[in-house]
C-alpha positions as CSV (number, residue, x, y, z in Angstrom):
1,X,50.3,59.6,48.3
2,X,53.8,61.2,48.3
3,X,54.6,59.0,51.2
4,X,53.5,55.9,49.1
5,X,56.1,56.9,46.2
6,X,58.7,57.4,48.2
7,X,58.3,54.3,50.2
8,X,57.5,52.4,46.8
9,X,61.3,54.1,45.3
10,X,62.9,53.0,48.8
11,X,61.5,49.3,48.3
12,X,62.9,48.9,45.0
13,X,66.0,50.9,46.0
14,X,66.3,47.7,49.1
15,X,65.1,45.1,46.8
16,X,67.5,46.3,44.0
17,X,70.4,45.9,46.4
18,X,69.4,42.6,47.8
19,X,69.6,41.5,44.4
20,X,73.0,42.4,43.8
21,X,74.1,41.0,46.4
22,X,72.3,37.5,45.5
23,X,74.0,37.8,42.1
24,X,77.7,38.4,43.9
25,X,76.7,35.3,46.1
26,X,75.9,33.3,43.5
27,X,78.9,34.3,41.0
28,X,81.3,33.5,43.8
29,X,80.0,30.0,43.4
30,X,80.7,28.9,47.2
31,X,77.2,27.8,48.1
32,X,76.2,25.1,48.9
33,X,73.6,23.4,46.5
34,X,70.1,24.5,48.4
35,X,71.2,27.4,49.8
36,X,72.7,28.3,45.8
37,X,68.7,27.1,44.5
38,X,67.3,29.0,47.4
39,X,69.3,32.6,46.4
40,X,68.4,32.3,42.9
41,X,64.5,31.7,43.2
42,X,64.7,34.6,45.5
43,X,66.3,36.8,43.1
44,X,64.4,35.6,40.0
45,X,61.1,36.8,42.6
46,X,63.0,40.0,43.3
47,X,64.0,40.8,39.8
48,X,60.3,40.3,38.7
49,X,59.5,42.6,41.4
50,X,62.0,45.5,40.0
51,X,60.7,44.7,36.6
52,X,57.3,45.4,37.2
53,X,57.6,48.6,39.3
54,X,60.1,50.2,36.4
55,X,57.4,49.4,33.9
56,X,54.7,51.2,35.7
57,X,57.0,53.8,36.5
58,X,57.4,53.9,32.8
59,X,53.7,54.2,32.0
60,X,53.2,57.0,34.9
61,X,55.7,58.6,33.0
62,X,55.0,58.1,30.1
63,X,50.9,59.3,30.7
64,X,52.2,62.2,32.0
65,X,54.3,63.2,29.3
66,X,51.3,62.6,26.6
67,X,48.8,64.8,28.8
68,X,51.2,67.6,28.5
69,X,51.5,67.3,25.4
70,X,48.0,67.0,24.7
71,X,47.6,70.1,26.4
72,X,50.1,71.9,25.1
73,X,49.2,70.9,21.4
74,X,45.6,72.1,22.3
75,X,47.2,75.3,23.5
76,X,48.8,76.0,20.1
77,X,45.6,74.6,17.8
78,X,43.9,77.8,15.9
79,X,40.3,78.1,16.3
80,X,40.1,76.9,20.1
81,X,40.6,80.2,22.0
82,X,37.6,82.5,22.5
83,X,35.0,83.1,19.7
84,X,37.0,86.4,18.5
85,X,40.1,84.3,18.1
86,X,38.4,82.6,15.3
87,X,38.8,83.6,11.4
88,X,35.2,85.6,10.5
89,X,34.2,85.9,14.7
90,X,34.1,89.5,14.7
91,X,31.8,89.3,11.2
92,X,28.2,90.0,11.9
């Protein structure tokens, strides 16, 4: 699974370059006509492409973040440790 993040970080790393360089191609404004419409559907692809794998690197983060807090909240609640850390435990 590592491998599969890393590879996932290098494709948008690639795709996120290609892109740039689509955008410098296409601000130059020296292309021909179809090969100008040709650049720009492939970057509009590739930016969708960024744009989803930020947002669900966003979400991963963003799960991981609320289940450590979850469990650090549960951590700190009174009453959920052992039965003697709870007020009257001990009474009999």
């Amino acid at each position: 699974m590592v491998k599969d993040k890393a590879k996932d970080k290098e494709s948008f790393e690639k795709r996120l370059e290609r892109l740039r360089g689509i955008v410098e191609a296409l601000e130059r404004g020296e292309l021909p006509l179809e090969q100008g419409l040709a650049l720009y559907k492939e970057g509009l692809a590739l930016a969708g492409d960024c744009g989803r794998q930020l947002t669900s690197a966003k979400n991963e983060v963003r799960l991981v973040q609320e289940g450590l807090l979850k469990e650090f909240a549960a951590l700190d609640t009174p009453g959920r440790g052992t039965a003697g850390d709870s007020p009257g435990g001990d009474e009999a």
